[in-house]
N, CA, C and O atoms as a printed pandas DataFrame, in Angstrom:
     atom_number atom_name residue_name chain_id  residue_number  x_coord  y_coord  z_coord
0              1         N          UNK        A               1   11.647   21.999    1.648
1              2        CA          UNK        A               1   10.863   22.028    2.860
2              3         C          UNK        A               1    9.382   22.208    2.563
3              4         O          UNK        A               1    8.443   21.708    3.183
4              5         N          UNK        A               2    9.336   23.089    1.403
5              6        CA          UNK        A               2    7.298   23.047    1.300
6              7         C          UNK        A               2    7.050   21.880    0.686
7              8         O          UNK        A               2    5.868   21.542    0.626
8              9         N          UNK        A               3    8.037   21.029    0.115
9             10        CA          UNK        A               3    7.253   19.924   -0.339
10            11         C          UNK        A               3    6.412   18.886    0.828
11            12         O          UNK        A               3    5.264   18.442    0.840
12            13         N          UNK        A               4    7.698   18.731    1.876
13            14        CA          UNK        A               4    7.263   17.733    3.012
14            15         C          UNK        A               4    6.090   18.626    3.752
15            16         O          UNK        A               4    5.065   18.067    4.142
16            17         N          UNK        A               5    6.302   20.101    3.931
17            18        CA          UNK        A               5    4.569   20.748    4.365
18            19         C          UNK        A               5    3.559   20.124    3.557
19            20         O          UNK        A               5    2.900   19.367    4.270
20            21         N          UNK        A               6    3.216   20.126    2.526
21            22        CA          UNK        A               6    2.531   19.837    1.791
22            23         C          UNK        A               6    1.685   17.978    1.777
23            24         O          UNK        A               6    0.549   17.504    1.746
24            25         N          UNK        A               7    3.205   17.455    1.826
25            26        CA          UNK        A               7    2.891   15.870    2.313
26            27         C          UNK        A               7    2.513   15.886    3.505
27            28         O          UNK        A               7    2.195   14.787    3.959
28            29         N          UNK        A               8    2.397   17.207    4.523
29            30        CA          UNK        A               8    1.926   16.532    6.152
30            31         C          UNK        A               8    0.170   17.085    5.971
31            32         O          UNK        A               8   -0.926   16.536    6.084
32            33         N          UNK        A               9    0.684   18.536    5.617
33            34        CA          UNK        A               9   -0.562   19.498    5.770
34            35         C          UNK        A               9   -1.556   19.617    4.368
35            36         O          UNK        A               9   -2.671   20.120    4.505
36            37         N          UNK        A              10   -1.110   19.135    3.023
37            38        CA          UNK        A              10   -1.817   19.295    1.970
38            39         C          UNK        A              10   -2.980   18.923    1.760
39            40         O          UNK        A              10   -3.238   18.107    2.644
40            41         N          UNK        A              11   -3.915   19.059    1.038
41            42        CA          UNK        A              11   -5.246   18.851    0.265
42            43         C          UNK        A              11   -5.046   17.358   -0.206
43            44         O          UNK        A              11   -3.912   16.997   -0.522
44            45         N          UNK        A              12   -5.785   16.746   -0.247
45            46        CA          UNK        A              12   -5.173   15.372   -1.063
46            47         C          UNK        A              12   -5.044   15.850   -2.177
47            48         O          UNK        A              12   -4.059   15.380   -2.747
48            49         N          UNK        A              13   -5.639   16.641   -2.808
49            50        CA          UNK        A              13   -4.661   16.986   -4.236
50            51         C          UNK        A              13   -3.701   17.211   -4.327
51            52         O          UNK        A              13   -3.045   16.688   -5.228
52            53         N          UNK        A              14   -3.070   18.200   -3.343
53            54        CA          UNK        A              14   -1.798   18.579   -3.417
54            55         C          UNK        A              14   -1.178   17.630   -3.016
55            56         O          UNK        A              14   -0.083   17.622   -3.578
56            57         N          UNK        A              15   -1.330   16.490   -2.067
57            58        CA          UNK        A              15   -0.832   15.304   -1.815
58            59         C          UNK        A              15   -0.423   14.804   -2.995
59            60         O          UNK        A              15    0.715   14.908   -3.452
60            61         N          UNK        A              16   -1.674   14.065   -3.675
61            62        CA          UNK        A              16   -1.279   13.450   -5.051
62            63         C          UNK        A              16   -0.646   14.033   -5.943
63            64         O          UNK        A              16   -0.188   13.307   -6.826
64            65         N          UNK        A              17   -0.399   15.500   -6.037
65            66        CA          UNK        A              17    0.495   16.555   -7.277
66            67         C          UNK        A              17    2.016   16.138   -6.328
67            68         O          UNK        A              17    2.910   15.776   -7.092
68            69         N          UNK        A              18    2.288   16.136   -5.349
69            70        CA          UNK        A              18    3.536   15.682   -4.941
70            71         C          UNK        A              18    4.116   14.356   -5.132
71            72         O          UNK        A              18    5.243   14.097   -5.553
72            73         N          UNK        A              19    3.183   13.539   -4.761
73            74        CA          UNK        A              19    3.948   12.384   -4.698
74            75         C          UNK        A              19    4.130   12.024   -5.868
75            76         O          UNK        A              19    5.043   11.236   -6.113
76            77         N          UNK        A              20    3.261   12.539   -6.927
77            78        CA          UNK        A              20    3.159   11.795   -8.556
78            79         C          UNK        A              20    4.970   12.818   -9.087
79            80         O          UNK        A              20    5.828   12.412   -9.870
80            81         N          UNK        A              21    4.962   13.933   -8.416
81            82        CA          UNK        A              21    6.319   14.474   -8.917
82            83         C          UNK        A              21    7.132   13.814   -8.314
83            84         O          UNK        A              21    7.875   13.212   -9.090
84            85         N          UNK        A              22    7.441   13.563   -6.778
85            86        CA          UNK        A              22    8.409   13.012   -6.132
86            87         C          UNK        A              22    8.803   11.251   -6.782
87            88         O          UNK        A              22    9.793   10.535   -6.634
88            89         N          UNK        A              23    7.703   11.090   -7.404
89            90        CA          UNK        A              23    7.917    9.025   -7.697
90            91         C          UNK        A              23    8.155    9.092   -9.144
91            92         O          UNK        A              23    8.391    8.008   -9.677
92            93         N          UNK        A              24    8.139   10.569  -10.208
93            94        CA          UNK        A              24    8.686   10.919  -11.888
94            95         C          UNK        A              24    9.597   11.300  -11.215
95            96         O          UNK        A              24    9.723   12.458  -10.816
96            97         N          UNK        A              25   10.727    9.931  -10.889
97            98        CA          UNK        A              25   12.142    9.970  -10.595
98            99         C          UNK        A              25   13.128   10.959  -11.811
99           100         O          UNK        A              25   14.053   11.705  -11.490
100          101         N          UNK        A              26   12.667   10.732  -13.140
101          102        CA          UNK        A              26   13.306   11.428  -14.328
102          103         C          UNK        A              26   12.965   12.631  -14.846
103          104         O          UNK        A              26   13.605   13.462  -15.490
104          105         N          UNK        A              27   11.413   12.565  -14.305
105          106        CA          UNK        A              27   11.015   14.493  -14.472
106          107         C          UNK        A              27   10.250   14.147  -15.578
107          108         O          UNK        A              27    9.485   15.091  -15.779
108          109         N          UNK        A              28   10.098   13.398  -16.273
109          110        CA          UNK        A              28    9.280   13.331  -17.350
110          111         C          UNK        A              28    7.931   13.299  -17.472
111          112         O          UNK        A              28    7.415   13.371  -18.587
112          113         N          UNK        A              29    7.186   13.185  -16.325
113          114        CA          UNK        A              29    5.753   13.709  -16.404
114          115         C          UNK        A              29    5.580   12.389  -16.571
115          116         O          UNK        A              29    4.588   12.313  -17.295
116          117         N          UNK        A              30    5.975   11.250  -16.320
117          118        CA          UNK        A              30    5.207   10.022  -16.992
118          119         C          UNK        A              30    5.803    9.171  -15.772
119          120         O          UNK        A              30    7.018    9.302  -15.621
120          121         N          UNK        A              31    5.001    8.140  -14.687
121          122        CA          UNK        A              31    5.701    7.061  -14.147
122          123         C          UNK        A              31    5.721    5.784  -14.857
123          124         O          UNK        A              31    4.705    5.158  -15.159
124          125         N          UNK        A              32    7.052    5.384  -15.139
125          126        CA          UNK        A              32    7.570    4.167  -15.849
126          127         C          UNK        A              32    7.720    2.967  -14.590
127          128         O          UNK        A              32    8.377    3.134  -13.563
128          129         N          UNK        A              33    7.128    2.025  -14.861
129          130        CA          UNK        A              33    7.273    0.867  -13.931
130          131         C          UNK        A              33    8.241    0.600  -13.195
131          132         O          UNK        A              33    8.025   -0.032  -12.160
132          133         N          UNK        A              34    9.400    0.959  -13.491
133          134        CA          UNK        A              34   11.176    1.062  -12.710
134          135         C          UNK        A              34   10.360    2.422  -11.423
135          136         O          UNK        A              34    9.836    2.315  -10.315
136          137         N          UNK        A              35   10.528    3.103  -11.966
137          138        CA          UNK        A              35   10.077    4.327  -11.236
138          139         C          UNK        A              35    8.983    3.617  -10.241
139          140         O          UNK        A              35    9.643    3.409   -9.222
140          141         N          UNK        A              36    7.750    3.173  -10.026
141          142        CA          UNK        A              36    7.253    3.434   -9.577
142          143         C          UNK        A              36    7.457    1.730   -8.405
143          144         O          UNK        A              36    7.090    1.641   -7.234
144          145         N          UNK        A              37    8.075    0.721   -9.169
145          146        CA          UNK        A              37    8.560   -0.449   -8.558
146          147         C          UNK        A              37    9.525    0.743   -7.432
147          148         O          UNK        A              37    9.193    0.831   -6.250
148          149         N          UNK        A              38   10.291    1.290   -7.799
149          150        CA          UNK        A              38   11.661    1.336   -6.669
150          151         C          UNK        A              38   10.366    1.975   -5.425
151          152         O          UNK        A              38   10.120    1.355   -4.391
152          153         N          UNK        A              39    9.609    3.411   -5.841
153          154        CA          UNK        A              39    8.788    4.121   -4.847
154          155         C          UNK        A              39    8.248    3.100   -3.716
155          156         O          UNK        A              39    8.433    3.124   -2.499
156          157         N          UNK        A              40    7.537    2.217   -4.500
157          158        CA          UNK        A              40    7.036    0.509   -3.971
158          159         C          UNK        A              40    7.884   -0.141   -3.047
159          160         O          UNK        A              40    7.488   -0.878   -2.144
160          161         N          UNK        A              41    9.056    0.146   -3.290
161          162        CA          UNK        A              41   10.643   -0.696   -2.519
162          163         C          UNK        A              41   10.086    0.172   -1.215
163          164         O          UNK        A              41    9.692   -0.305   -0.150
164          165         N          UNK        A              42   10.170    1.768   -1.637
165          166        CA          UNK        A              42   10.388    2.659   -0.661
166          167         C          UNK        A              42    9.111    2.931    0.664
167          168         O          UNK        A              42    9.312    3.179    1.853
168          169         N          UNK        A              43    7.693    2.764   -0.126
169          170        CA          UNK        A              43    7.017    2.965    0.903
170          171         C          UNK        A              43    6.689    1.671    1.741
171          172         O          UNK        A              43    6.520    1.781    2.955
172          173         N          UNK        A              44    6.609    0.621    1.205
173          174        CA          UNK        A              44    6.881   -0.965    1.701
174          175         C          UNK        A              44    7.515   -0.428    3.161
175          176         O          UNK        A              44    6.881   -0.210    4.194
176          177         N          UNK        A              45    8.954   -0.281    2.935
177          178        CA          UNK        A              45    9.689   -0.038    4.005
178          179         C          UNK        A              45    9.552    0.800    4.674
179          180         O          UNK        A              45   10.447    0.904    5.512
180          181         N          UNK        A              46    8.710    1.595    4.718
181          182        CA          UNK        A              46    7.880    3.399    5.385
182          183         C          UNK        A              46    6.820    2.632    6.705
183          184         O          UNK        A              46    6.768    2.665    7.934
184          185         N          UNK        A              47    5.974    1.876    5.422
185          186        CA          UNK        A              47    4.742    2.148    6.194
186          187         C          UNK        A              47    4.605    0.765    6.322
187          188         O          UNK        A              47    3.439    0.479    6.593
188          189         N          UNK        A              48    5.377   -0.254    6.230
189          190        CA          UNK        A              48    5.683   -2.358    5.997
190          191         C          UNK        A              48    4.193   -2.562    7.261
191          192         O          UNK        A              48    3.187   -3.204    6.956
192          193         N          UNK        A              49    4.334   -2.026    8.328
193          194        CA          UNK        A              49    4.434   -2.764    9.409
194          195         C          UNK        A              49    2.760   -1.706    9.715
195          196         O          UNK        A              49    2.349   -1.657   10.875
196          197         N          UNK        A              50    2.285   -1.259    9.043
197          198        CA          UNK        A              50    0.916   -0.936    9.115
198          199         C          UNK        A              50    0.040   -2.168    8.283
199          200         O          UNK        A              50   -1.003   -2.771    8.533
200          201         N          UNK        A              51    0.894   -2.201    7.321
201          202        CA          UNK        A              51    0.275   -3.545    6.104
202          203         C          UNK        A              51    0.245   -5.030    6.523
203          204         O          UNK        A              51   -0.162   -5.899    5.752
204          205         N          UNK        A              52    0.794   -5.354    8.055
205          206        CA          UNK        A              52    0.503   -6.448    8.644
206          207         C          UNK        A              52   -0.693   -7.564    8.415
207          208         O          UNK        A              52   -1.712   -7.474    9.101
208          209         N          UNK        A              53   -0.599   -8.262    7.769
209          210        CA          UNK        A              53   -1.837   -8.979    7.524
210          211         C          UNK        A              53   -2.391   -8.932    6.111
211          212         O          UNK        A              53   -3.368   -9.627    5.833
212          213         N          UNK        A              54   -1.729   -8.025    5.060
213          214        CA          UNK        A              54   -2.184   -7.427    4.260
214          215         C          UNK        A              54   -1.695   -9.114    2.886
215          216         O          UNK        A              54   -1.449  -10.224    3.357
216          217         N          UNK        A              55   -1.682   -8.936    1.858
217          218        CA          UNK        A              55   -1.877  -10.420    1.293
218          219         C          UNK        A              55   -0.669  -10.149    0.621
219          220         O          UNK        A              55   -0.334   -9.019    0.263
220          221         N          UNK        A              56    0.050  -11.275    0.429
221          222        CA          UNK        A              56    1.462  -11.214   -0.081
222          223         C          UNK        A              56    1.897  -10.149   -1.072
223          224         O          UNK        A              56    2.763   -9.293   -0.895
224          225         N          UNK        A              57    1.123  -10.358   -2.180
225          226        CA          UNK        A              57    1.359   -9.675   -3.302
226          227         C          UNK        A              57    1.618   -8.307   -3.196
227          228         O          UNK        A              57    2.261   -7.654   -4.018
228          229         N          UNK        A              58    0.760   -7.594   -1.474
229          230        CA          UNK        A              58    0.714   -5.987   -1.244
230          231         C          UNK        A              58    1.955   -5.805   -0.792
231          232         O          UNK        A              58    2.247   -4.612   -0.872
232          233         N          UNK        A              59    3.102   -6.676   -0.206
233          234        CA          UNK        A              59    4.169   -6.641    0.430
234          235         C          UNK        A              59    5.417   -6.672   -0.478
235          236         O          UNK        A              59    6.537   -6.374   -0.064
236          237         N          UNK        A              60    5.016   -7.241   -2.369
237          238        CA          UNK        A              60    6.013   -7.489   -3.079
238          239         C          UNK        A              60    6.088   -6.260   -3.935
239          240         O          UNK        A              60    5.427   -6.217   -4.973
240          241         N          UNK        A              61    6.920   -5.167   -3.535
241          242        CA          UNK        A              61    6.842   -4.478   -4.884
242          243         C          UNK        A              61    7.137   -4.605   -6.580
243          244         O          UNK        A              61    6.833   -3.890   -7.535
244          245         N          UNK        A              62    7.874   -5.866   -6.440
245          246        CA          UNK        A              62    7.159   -5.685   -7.985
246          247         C          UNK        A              62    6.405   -6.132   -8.502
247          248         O          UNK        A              62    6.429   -6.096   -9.733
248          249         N          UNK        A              63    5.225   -6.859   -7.720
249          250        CA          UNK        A              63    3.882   -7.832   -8.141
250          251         C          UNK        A              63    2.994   -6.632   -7.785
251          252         O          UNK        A              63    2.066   -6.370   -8.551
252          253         N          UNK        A              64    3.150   -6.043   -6.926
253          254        CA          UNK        A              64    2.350   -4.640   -6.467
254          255         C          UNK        A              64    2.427   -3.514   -8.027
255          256         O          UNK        A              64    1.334   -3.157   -8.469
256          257         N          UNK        A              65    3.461   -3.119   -8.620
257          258        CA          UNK        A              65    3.749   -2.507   -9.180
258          259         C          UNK        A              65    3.056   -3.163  -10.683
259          260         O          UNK        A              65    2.129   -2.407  -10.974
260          261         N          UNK        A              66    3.154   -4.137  -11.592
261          262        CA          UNK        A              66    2.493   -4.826  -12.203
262          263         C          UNK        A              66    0.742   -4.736  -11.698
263          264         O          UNK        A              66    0.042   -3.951  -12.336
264          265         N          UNK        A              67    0.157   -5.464  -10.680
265          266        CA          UNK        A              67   -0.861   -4.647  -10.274
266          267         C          UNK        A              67   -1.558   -3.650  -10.177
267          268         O          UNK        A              67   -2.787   -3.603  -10.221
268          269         N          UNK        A              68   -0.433   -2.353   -9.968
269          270        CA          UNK        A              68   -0.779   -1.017  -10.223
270          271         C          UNK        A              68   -1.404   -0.653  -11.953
271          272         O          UNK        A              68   -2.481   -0.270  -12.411
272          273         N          UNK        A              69   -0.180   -0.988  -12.477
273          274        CA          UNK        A              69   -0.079   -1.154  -13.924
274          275         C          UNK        A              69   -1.052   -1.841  -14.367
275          276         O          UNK        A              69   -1.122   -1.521  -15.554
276          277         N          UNK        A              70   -2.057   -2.785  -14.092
277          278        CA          UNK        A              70   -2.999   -3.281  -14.758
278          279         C          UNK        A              70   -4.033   -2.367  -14.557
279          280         O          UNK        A              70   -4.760   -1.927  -15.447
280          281         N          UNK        A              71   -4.077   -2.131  -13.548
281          282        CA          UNK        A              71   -5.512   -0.894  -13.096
282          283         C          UNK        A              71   -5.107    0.178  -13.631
283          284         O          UNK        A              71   -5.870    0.395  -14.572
284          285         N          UNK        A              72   -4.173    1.141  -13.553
285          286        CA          UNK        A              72   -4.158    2.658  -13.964
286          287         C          UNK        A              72   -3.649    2.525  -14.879
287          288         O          UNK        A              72   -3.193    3.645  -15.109
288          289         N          UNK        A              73   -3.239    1.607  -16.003
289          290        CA          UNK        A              73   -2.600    2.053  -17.386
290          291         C          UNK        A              73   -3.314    1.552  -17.977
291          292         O          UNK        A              73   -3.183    0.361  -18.261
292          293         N          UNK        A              74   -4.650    2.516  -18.499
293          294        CA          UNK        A              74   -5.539    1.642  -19.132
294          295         C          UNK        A              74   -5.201    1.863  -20.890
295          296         O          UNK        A              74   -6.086    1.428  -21.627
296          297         N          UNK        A              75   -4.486    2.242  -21.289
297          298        CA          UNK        A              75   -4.208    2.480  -22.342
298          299         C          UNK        A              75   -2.989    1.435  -22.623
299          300         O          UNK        A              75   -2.590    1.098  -23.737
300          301         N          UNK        A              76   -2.611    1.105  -21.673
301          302        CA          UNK        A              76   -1.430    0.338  -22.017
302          303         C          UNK        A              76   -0.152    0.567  -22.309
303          304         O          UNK        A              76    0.470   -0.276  -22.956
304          305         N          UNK        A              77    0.405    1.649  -21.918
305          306        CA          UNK        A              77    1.336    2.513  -22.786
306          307         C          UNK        A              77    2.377    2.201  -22.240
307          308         O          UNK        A              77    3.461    2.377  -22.795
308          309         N          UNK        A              78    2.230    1.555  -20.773
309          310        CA          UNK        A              78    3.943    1.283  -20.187
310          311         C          UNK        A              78    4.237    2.664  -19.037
311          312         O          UNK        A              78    5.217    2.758  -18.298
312          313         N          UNK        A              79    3.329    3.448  -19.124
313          314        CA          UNK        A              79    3.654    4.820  -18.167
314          315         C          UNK        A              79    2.046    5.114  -17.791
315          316         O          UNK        A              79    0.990    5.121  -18.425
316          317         N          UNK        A              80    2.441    5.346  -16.445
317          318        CA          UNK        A              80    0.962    6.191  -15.690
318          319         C          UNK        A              80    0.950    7.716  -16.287
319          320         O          UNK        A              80    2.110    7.832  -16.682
320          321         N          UNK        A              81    0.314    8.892  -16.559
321          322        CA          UNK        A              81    0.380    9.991  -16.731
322          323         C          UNK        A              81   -0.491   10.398  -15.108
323          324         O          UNK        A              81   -1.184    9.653  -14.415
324          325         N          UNK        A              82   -0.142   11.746  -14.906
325          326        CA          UNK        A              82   -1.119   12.391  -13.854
326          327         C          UNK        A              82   -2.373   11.400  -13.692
327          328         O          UNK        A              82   -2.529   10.415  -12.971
328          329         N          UNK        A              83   -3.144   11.977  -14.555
329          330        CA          UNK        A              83   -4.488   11.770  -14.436
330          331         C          UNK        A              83   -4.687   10.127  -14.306
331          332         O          UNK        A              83   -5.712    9.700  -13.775
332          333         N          UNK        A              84   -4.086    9.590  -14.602
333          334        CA          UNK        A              84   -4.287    7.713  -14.334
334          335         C          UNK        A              84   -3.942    7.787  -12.929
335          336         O          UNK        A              84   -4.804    7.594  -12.072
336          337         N          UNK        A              85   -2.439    8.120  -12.557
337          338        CA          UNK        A              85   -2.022    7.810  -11.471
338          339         C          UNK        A              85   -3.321    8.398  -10.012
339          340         O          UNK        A              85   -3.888    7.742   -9.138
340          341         N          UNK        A              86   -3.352    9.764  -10.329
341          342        CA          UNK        A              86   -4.395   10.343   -9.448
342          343         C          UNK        A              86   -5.944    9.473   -9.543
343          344         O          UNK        A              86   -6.554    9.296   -8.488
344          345         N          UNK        A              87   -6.352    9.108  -10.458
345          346        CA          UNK        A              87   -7.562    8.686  -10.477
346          347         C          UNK        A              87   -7.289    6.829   -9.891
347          348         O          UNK        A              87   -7.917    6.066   -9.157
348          349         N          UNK        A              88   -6.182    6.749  -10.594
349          350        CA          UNK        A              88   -5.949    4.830   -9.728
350          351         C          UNK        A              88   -5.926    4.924   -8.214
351          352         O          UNK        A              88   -6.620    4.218   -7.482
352          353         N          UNK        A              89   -4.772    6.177   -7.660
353          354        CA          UNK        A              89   -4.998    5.900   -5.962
354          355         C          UNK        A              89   -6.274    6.161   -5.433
355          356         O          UNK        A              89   -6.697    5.721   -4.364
356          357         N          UNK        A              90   -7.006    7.053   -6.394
357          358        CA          UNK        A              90   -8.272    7.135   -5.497
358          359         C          UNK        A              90   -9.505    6.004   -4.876
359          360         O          UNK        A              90  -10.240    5.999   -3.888
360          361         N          UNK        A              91   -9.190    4.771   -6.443
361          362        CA          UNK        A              91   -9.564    3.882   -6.142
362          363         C          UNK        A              91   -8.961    2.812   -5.934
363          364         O          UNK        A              91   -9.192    1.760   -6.530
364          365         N          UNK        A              92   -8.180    2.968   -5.121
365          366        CA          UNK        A              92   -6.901    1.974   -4.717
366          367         C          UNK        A              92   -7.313    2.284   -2.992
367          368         O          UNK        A              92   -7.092    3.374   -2.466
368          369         N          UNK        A              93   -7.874    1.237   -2.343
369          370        CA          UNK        A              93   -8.057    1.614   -1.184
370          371         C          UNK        A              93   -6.600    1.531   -0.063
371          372         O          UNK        A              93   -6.445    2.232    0.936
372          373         N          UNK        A              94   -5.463    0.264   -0.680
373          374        CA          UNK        A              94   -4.380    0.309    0.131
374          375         C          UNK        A              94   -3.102    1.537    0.036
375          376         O          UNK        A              94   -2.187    1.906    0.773
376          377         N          UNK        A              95   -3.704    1.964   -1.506
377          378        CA          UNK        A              95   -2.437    3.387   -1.439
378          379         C          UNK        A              95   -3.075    4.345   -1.260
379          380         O          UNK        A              95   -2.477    5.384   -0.976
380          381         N          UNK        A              96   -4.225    4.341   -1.342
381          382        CA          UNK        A              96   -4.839    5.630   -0.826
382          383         C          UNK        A              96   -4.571    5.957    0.587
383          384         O          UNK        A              96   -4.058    6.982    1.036
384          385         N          UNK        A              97   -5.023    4.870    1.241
385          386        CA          UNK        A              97   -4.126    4.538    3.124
386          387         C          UNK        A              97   -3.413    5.259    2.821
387          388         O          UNK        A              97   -3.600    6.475    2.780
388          389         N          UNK        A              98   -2.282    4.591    2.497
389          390        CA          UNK        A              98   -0.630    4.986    2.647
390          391         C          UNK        A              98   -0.313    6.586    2.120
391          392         O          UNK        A              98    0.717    7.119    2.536
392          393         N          UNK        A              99   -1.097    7.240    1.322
393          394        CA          UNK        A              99   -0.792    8.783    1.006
394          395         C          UNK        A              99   -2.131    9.691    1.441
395          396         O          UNK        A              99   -2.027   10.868    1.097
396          397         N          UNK        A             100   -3.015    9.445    1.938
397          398        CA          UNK        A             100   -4.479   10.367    2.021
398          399         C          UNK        A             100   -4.958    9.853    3.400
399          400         O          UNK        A             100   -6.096   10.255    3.641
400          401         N          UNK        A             101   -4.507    9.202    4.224
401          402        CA          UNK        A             101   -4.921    8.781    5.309
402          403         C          UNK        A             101   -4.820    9.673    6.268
403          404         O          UNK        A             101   -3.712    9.593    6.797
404          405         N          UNK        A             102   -5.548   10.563    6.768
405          406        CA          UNK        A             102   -4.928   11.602    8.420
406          407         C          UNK        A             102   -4.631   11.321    8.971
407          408         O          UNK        A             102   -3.716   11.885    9.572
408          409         N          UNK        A             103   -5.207    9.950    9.369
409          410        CA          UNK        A             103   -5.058    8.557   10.279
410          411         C          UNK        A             103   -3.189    8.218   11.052
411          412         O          UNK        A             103   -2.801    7.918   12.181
412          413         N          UNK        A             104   -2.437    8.492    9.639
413          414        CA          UNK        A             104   -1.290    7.852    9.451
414          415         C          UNK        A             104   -0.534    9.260   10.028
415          416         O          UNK        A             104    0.324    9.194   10.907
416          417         N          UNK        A             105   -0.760    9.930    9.708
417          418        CA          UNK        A             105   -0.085   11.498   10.514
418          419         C          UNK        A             105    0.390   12.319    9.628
419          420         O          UNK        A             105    1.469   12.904    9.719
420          421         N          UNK        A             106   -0.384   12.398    8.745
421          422        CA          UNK        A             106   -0.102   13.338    7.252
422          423         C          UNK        A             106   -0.424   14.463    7.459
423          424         O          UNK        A             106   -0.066   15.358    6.693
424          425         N          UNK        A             107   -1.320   14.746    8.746
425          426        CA          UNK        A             107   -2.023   16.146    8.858
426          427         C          UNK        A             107   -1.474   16.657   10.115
427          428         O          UNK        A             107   -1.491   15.728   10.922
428          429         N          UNK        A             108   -1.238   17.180   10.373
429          430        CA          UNK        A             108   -1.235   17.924   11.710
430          431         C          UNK        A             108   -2.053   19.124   12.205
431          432         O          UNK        A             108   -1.879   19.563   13.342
């Protein structure tokens, strides 16, 4: 239950310290492209119908996910760590929407 407080009422940090745990499906501190493709499956289908208009590729999670992966894995390693993942949504203006938006009803 404090996690979903946290996703309504959190800091965007604490936002981003959640969701980066909730989408390390394996616990390993690292998002692996499986991992973060399925999350992709998942918020697609959350928030699909805000992204109306939005350009194909934002609608495909696994062209989205590859995408992700070109921007925040700048090392190349095959896994986001914290600090990529947090620093990519920040400059990711469509997932930033989708997790940091008040807009969307994250805050109450």
């Amino acid at each position: 239950m404090l996690n979903v407080n946290i996703i309504h009422r959190g800091t965007p940090e604490e936002r981003l310290q959640m969701a980066f745990t909730l989408y390390d499906i394996d616990g390993d501190k690292k998002l692996a492209k499986q991992e973060l493709t399925e999350i992709n499956k998942a918020m697609l289908a959350l928030v699909g119908t805000i992204m109306i208009g939005a350009a194909e590729d934002e609608l495909n999670p696994s062209i989205r996910t590859k995408r992700i992966f070109r921007q925040m894995d700048k090392q190349r390693k095959g896994y986001l760590t914290y600090m990529e993942f947090a620093e990519g949504i920040k400059n990711d203006p469509v997932i930033a929407k989708m997790l940091l938006d008040d807009k969307l009803g994250f805050r109450r």
